[in-house]
N, C-alpha and C positions, 0 to 999 in steps of 0.2 A: 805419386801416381794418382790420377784420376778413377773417378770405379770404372770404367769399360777397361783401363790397365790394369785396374785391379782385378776385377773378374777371368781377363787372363793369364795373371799372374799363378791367381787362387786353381784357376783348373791347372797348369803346366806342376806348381806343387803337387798337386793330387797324381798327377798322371807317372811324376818322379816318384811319389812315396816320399816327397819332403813334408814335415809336420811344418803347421802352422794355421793362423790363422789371419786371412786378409779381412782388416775391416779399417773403417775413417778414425784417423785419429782423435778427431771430436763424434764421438759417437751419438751425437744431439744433430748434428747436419754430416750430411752425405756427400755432402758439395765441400767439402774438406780435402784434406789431400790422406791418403793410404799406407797402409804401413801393416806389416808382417808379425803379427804378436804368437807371442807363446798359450794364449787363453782368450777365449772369446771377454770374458768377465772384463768390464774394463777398469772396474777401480782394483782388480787386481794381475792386470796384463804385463809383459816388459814386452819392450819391442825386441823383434829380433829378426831386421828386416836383410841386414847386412849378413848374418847366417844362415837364412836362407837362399842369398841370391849367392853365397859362396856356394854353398850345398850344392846348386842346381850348376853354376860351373863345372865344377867335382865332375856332377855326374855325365855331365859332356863331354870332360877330361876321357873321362872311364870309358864311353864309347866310342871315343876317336881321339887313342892315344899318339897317333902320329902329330909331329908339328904341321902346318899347312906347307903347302908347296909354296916358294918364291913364284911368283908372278914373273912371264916371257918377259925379256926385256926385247926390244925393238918395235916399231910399227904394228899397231894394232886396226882392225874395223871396228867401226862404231862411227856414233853419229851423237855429234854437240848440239843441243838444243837449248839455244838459248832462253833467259828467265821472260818472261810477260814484263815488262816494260810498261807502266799507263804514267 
């Protein structure tokens, strides 16, 4: 993730109550790519990027324990717009 995904990453933990901490894996440049540590400290951090994006599934689980609804089948509205073409 980029920091502006990071940034929202960092607040959607916060707003869960998921621990963690978003920062660039090379903590020397910013312009790196992100990742979810257990400590800000970095030469004593693990990632644990994959634990919190299960966490935050979890807790969507927890609020909308039904499965989704199957999708109407037959004829829908809407409108195809095609890609830009140059």
């Amino acid at each position: 993730m980029n920091a502006e995904e990071a940034r929202l990453v960092d607040a959607t933990l916060r707003r869960l109550g998921i621990p963690g901490v978003v920062a660039p894996e090379d903590p020397e440049n910013s312009a790196s790519d992100w990742r979810v540590y257990d400590s800000a400290d970095p030469a004593h951090r693990e990632d644990t990027t994959a634990d919190a994006l299960a966490a935050v599934v979890a807790k969507f689980r927890e609020a909308n324990p039904e499965p989704p609804r199957k999708p109407r089948s037959g004829p829908m509205r809407g409108f195809i717009i095609p890609p830009d073409e140059k």
